[in-house]
TORKOL-4160 file (C-alpha; in steps of 0.2 Angstrom, whole numbers, padded with zeros to 4 digits, m for minus):
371
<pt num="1" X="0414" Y="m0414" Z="m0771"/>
<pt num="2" X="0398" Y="m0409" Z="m0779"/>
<pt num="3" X="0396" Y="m0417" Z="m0797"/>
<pt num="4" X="0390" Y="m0405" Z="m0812"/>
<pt num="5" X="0373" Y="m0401" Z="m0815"/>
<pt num="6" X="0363" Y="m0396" Z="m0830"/>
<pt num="7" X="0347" Y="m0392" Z="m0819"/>
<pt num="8" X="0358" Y="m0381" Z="m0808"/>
<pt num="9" X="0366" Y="m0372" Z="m0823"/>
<pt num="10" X="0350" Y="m0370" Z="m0833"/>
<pt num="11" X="0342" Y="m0362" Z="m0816"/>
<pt num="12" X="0356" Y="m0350" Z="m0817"/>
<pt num="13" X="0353" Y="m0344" Z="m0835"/>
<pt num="14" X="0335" Y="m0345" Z="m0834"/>
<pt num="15" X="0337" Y="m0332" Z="m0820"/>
<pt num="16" X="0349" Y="m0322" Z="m0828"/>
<pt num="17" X="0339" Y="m0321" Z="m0843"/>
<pt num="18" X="0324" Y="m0314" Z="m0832"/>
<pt num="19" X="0340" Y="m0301" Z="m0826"/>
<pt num="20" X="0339" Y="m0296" Z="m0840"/>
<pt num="21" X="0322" Y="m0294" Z="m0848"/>
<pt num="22" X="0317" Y="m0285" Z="m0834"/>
<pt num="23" X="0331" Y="m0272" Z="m0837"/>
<pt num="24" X="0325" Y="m0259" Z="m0852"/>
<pt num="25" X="0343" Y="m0252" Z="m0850"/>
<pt num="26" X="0352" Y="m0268" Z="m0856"/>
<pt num="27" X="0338" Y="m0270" Z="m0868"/>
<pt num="28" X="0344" Y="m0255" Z="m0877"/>
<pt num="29" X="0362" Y="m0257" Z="m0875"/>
<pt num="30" X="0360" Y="m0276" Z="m0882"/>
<pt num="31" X="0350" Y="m0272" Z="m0898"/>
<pt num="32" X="0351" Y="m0252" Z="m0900"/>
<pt num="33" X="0366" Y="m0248" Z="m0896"/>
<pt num="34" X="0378" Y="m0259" Z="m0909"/>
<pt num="35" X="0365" Y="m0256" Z="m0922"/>
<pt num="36" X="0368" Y="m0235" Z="m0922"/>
<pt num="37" X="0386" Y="m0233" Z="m0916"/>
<pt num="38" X="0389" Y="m0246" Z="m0934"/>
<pt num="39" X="0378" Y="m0232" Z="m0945"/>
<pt num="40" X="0388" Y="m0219" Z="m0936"/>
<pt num="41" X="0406" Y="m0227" Z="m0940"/>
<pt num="42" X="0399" Y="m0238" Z="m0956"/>
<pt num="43" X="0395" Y="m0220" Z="m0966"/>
<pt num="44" X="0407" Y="m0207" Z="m0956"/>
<pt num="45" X="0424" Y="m0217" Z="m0960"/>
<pt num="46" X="0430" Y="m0215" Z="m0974"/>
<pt num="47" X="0450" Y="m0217" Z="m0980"/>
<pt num="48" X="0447" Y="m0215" Z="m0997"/>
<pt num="49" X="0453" Y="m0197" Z="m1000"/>
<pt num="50" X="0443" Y="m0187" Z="m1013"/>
<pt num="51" X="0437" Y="m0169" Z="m1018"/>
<pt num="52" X="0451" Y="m0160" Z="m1008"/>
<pt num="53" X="0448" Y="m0143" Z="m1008"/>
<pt num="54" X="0462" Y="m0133" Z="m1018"/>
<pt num="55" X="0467" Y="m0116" Z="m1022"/>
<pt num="56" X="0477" Y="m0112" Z="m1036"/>
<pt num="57" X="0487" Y="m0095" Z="m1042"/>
<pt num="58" X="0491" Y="m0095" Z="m1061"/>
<pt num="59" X="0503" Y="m0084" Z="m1065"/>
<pt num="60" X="0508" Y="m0090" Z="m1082"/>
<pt num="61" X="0491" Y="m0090" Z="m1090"/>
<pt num="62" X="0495" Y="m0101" Z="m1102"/>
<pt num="63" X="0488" Y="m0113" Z="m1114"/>
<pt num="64" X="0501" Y="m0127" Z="m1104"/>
<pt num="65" X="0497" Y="m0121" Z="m1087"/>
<pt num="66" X="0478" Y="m0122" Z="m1090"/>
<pt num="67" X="0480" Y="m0142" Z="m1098"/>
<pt num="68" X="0492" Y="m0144" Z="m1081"/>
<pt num="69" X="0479" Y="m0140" Z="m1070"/>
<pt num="70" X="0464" Y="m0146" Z="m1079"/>
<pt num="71" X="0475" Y="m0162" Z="m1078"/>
<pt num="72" X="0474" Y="m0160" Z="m1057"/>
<pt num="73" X="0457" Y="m0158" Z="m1058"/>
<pt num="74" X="0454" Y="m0173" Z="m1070"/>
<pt num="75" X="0461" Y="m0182" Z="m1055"/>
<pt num="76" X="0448" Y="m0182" Z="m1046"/>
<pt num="77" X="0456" Y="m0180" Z="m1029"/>
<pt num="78" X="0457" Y="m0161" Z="m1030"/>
<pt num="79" X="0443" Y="m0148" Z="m1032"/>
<pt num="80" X="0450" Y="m0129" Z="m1036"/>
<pt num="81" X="0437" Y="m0120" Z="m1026"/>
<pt num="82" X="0447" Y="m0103" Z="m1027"/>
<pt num="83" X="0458" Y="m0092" Z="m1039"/>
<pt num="84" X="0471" Y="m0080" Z="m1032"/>
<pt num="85" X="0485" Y="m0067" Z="m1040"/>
<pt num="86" X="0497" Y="m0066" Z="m1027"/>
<pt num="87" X="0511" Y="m0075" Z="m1015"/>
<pt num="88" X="0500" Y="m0072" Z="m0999"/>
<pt num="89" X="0482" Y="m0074" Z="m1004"/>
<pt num="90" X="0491" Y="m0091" Z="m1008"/>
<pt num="91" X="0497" Y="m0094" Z="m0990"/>
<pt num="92" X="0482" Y="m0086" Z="m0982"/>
<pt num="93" X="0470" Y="m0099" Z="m0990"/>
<pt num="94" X="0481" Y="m0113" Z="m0983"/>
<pt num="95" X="0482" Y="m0105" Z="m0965"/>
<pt num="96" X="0464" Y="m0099" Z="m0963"/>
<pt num="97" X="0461" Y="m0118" Z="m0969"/>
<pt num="98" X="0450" Y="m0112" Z="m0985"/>
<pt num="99" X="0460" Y="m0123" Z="m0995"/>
<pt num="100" X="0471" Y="m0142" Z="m0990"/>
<pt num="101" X="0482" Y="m0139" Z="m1006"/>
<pt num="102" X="0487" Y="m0123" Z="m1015"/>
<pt num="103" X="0498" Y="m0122" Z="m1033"/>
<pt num="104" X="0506" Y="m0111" Z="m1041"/>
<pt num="105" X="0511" Y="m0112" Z="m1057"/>
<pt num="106" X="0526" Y="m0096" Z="m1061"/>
<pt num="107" X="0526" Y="m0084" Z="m1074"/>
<pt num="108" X="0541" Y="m0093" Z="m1086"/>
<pt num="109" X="0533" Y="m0111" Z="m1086"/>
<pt num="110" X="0528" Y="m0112" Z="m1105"/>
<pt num="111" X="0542" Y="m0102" Z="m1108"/>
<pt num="112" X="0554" Y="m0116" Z="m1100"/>
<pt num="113" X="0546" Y="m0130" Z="m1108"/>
<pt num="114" X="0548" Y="m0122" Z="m1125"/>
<pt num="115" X="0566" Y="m0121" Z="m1123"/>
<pt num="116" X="0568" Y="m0140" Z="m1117"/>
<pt num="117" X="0573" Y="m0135" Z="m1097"/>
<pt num="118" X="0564" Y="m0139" Z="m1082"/>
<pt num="119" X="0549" Y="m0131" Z="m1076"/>
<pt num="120" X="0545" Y="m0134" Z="m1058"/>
<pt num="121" X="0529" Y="m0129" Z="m1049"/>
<pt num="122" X="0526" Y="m0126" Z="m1032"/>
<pt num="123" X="0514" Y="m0137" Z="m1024"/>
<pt num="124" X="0508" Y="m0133" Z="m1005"/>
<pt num="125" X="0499" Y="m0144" Z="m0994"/>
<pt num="126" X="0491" Y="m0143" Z="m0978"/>
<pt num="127" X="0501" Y="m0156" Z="m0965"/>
<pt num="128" X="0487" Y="m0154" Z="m0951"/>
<pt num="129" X="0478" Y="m0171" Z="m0958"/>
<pt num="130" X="0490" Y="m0183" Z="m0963"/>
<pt num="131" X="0478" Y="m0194" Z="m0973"/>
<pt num="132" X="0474" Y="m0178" Z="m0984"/>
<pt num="133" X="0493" Y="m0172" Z="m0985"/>
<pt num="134" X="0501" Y="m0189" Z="m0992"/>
<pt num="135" X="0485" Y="m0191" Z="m1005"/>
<pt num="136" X="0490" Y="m0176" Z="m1010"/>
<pt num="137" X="0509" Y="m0178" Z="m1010"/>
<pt num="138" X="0506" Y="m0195" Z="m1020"/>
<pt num="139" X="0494" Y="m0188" Z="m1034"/>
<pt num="140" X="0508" Y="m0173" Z="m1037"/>
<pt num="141" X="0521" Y="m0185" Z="m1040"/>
<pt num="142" X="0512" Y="m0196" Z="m1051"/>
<pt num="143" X="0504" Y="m0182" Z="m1062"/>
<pt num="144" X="0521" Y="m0171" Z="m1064"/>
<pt num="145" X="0530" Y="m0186" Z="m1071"/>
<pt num="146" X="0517" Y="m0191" Z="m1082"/>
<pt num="147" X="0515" Y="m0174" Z="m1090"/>
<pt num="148" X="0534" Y="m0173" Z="m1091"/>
<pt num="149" X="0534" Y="m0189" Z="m1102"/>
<pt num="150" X="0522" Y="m0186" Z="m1112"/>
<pt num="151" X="0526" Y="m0171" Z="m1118"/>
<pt num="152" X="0543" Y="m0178" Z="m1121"/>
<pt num="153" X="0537" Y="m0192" Z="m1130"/>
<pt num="154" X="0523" Y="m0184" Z="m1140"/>
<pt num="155" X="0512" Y="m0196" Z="m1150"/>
<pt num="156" X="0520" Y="m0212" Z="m1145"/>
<pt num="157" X="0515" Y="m0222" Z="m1133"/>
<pt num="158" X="0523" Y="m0223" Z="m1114"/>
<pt num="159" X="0539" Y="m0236" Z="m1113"/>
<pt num="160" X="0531" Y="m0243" Z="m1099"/>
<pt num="161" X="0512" Y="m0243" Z="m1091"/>
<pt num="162" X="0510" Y="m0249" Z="m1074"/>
<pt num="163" X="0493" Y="m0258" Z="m1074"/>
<pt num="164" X="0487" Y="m0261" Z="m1056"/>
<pt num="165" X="0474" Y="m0274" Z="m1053"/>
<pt num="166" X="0464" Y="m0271" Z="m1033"/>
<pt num="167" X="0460" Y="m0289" Z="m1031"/>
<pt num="168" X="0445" Y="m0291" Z="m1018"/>
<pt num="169" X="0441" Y="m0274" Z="m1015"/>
<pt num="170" X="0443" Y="m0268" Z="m1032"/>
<pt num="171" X="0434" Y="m0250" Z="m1027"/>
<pt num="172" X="0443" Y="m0248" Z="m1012"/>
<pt num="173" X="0428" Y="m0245" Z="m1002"/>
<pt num="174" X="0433" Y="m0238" Z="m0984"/>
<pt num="175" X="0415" Y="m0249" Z="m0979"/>
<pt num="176" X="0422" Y="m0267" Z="m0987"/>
<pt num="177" X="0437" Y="m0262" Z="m0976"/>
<pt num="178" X="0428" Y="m0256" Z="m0960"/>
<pt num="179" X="0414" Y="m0264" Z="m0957"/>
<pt num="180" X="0420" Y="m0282" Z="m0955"/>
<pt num="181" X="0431" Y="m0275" Z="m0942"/>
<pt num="182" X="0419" Y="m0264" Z="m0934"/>
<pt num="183" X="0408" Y="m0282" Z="m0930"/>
<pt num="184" X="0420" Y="m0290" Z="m0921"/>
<pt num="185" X="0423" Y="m0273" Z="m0912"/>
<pt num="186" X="0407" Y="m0272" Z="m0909"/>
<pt num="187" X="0403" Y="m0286" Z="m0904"/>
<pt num="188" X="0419" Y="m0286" Z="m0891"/>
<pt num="189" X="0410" Y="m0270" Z="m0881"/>
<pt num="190" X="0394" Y="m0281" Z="m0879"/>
<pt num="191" X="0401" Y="m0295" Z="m0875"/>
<pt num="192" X="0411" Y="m0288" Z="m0861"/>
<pt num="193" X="0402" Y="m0275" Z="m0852"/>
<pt num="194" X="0387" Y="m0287" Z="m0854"/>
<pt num="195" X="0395" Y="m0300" Z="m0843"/>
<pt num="196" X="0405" Y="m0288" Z="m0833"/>
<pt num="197" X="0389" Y="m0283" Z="m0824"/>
<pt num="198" X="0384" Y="m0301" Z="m0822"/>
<pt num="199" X="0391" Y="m0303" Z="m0806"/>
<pt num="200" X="0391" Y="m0284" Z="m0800"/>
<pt num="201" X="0373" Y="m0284" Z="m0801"/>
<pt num="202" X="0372" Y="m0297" Z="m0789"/>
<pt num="203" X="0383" Y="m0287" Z="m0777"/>
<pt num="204" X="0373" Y="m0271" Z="m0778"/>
<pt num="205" X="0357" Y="m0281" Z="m0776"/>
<pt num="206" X="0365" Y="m0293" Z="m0762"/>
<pt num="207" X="0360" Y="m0306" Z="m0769"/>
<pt num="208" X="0381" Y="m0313" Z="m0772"/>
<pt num="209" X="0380" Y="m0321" Z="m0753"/>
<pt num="210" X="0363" Y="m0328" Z="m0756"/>
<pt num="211" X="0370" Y="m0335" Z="m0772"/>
<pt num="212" X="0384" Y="m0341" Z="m0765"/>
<pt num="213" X="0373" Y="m0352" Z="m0751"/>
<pt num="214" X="0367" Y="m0363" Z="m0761"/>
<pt num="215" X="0373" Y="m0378" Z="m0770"/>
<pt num="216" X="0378" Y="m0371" Z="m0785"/>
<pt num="217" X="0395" Y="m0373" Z="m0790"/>
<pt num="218" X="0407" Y="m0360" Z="m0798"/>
<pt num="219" X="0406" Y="m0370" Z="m0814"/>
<pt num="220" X="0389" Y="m0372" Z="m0814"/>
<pt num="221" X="0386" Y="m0352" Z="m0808"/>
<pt num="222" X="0400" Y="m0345" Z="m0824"/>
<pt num="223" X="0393" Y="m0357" Z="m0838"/>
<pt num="224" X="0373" Y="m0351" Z="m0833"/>
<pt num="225" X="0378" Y="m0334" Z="m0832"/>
<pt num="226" X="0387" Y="m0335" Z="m0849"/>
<pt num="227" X="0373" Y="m0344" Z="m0858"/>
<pt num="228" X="0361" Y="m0332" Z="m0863"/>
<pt num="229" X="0376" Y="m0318" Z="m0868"/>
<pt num="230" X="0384" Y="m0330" Z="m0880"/>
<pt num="231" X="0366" Y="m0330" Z="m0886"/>
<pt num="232" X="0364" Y="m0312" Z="m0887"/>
<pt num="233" X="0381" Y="m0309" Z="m0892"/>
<pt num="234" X="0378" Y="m0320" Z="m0908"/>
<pt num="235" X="0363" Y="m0313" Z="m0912"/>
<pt num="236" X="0368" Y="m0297" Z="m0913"/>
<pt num="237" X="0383" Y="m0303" Z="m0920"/>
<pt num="238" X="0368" Y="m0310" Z="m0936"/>
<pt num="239" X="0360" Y="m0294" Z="m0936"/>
<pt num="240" X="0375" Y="m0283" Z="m0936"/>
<pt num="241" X="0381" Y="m0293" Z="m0952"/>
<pt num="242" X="0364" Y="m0293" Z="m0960"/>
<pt num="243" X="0365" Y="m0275" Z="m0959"/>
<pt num="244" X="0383" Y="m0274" Z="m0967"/>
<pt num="245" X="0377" Y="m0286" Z="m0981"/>
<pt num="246" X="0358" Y="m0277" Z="m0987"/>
<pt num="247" X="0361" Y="m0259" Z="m0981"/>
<pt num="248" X="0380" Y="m0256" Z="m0984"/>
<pt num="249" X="0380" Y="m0269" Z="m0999"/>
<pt num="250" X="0399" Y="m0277" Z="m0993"/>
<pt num="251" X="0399" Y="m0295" Z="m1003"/>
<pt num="252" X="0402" Y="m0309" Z="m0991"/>
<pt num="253" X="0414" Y="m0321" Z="m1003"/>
<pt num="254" X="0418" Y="m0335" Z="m0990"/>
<pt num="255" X="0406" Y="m0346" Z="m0976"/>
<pt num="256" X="0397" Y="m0335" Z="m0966"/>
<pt num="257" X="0395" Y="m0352" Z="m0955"/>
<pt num="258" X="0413" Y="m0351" Z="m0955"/>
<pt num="259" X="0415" Y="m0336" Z="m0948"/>
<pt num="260" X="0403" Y="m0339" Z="m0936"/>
<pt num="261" X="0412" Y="m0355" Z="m0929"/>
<pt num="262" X="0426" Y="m0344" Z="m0927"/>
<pt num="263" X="0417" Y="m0330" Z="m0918"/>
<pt num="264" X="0408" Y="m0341" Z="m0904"/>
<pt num="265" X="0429" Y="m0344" Z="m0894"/>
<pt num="266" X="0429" Y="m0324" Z="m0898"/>
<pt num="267" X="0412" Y="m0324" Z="m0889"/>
<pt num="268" X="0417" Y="m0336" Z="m0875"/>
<pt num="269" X="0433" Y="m0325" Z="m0872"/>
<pt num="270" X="0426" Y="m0309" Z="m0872"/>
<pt num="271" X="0412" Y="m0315" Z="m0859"/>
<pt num="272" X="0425" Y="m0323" Z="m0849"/>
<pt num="273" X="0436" Y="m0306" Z="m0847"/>
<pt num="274" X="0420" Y="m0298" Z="m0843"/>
<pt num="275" X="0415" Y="m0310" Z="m0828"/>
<pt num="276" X="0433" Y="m0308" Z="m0821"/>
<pt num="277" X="0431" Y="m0291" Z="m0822"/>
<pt num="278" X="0416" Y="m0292" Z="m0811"/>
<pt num="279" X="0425" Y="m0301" Z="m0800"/>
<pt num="280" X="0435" Y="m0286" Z="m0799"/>
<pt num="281" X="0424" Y="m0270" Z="m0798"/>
<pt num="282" X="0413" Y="m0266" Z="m0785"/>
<pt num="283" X="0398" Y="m0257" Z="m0793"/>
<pt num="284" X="0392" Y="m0258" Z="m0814"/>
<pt num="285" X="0402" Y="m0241" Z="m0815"/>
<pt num="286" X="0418" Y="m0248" Z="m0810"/>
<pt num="287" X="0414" Y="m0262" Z="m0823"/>
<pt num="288" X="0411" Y="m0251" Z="m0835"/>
<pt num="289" X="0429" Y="m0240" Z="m0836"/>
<pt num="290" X="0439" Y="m0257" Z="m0834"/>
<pt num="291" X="0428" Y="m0267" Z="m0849"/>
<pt num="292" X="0433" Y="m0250" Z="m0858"/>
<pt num="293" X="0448" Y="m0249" Z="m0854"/>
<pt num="294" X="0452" Y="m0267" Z="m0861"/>
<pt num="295" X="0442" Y="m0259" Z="m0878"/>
<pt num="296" X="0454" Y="m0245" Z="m0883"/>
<pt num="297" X="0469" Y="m0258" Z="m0885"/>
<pt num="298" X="0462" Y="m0267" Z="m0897"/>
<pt num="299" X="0454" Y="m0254" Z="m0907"/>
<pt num="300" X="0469" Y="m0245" Z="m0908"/>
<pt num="301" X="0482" Y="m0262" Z="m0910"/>
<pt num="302" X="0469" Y="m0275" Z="m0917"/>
<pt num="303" X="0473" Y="m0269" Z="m0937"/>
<pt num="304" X="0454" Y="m0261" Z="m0936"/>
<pt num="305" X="0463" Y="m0246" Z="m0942"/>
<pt num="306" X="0480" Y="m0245" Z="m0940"/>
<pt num="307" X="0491" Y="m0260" Z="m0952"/>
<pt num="308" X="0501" Y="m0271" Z="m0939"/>
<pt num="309" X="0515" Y="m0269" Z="m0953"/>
<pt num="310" X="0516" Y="m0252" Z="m0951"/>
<pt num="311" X="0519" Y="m0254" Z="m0928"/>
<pt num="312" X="0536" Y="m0257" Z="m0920"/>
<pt num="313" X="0540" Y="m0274" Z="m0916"/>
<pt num="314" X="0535" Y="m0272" Z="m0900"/>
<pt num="315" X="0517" Y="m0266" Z="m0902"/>
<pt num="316" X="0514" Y="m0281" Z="m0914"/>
<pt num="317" X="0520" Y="m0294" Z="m0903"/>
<pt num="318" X="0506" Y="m0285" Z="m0889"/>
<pt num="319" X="0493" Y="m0285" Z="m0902"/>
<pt num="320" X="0496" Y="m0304" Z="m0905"/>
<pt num="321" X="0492" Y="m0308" Z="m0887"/>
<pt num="322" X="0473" Y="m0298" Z="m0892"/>
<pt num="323" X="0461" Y="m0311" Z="m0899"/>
<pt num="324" X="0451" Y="m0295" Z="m0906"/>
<pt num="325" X="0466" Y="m0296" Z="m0919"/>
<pt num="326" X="0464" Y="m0314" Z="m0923"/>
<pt num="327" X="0444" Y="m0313" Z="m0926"/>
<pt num="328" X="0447" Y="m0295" Z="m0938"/>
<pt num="329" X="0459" Y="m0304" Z="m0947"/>
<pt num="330" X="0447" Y="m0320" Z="m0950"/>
<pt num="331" X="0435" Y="m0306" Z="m0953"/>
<pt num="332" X="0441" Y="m0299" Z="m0965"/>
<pt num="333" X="0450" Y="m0316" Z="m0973"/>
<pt num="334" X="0431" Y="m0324" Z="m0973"/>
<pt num="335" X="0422" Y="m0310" Z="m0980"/>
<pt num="336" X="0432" Y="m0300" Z="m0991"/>
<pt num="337" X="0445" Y="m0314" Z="m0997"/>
<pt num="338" X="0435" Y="m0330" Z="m0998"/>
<pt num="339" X="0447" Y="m0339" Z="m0985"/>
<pt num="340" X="0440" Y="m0356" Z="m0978"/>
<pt num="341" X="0448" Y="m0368" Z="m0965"/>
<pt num="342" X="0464" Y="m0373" Z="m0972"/>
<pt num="343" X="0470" Y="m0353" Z="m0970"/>
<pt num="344" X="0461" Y="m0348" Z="m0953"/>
<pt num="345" X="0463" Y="m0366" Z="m0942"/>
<pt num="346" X="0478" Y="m0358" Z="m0934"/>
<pt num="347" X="0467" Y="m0342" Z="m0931"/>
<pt num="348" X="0453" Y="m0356" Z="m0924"/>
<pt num="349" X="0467" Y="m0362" Z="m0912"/>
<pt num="350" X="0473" Y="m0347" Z="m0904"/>
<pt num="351" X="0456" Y="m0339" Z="m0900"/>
<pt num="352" X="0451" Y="m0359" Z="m0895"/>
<pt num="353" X="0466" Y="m0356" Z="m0882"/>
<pt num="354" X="0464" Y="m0338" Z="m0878"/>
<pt num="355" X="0444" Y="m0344" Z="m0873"/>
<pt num="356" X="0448" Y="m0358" Z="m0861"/>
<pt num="357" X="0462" Y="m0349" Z="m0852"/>
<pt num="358" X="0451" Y="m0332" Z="m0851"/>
<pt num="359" X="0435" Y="m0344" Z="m0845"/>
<pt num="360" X="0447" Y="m0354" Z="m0831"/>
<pt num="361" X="0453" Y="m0340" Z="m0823"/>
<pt num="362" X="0439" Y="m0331" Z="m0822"/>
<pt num="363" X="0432" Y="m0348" Z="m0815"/>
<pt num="364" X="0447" Y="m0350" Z="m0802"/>
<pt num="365" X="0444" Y="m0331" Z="m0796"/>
<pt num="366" X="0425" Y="m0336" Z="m0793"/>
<pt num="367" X="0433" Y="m0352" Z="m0782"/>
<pt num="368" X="0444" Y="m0344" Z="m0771"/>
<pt num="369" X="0429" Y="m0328" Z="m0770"/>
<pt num="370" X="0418" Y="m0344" Z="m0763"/>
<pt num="371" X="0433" Y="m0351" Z="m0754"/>
């Protein structure tokens, strides 16, 4: 049995490292690539729905329907863009999509709120984006109510006043939600199609059999070939957060040291899925639609955009078994929340585990390649 060596393993990561300086096309993936795709994301997502474009058809003319629709537009979630007179100029702006939201106030509504009955109103919405529907769905309730008791109540003041209190992200910026997300996602992709070419390129060059002559062990080949992308991964794991914290201004309220203790298992796992992937694919295209293929789940399950609350049992049992939902949730706990070691050592311990066991098979594959 041949025992460990460092010089072995350094020789291997030193000619990795040459692997990859020599390759422009890495380069770029490595330090350009994250960089743009998190200005794309960081300024294009956005779930804080405002400004939504609406028309309106005033068929009272009223002192009361103009203060009901000056109260709309006080909201700030809905812009009237357009004025019609009739039923269908009404539908039209909604179908041709000119509008998301269309109201109509009738002819009787100051006449009915005179004589004490109920005036109703008819509020359209545009189902097409769901976001934009139940924003709009949720301010109309609220206003309608509130307009109902104040004019019943007159000078006094409400009964009851609900006053909600955002703690941590008291602007509900869509960034302070995204971004520490987006990092881990991000992070995942280069991780993974980085080491997933690792042992391809070797194939395609026909270098693997010459590699696998000499006395270099499976350990020795999977721990030099990891070294210098848990090196990269972390850096560009730095500068992606420097980025969120001078250019997108998301306050960091816990231990970034912390959160980077907790991202290096992540690391280790992502970059041990990538070398069994190589293991697996014959050429750096093949390796590229499976590390992809293991990126969509966890976008999609990970709570990067979707709540797990809101999944069927099912689908949040599978999006336990992802360790990209372990690290957004440290994530965001860390950087949003302020949550230190005694909330996230459980956290620590799973991805801990999800690292050795992702690092061994891909270790045992190696063997029995050799064998």
């Amino acid at each position: 049995m041949i025992a460990f060596s460092f010089q072995r393993t350094l020789s291997v990561a030193r000619k990795e490292l040459l692997h990859i300086l020599r390759d422009p096309q890495t380069l770029l993936f490595t330090l350009i690539f994250p960089i743009m795709e998190l200005f794309i994301l960081g300024y294009a997502i956005d779930l804080n729905v405002r400004h939504v474009r609406t028309v309106i058809y005033d068929e009272a003319g009223t002192q009361e329907s103009r203060q009901l629709l000056q109260r709309f537009e006080n909201s700030q979630d809905f812009d009237i863009t357009a004025r019609v007179f009739n039923d269908a100029e009404l539908n039209q702006a909604i179908i041709a999509g000119k509008a998301r939201v269309a109201i109509k106030i009738p002819r009787d509504y100051s006449q009915k709120l005179e004589a004490g009955q109920t005036a109703q109103i008819l509020v359209l919405i545009d189902g097409t984006e769901s976001s934009v529907a139940a924003e709009a769905v949720n301010v109309g309730n609220a206003l309608a109510p509130r307009e109902s008791l104040e004019r019943a109540l007159g000078d006094r003041p409400l009964p009851v006043e609900a006053r909600p209190r955002v703690l941590f992200n008291p602007d509900t910026r869509s960034a302070n939600f995204f971004i520490p997300g987006l990092m881990v996602i991000l992070c995942q992709m280069m991780a993974t199609l980085l080491s997933a070419n690792a042992i391809v390129r070797e194939k395609e060059n026909g270098t693997l059999e010459q590699l696998f002559m000499t006395p270099v062990t499976p350990g020795e080949l999977i721990l030099g070939k990891m070294t210098p992308y848990v090196v990269l991964s972390t850096a560009e794991f730095c500068l992606i957060a420097l980025i969120m914290r001078t250019v997108f201004a998301v306050p960091v309220a816990g231990s970034f040291a912390l959160l980077l203790t907790m991202t290096l298992p992540f690391v280790l796992t992502m970059l041990g899925l990538g070398l069994l992937i190589s293991t697996k694919a014959s050429t750096r295209d093949a390796a590229g639609q499976l590390s992809f293929a293991t990126l969509l789940p966890s976008v999609f399950l990970s709570g990067y955009v979707f709540s797990l609350d809101s999944m069927p049992w099912f689908f949040r049992m599978l999006a336990k078994g992802l360790p990209t939902t372990w690290l957004i949730d440290a994530s965001r706990g860390i950087i949003l929340r302020g949550a230190g070691w005694p909330a996230l050592w459980f956290d620590a311990a799973v991805l801990w585990a999800m690292a050795l066991a992702a690092i061994a098979v891909a270790s045992f594959k190696l063997r029995k390649r050799l064998a």
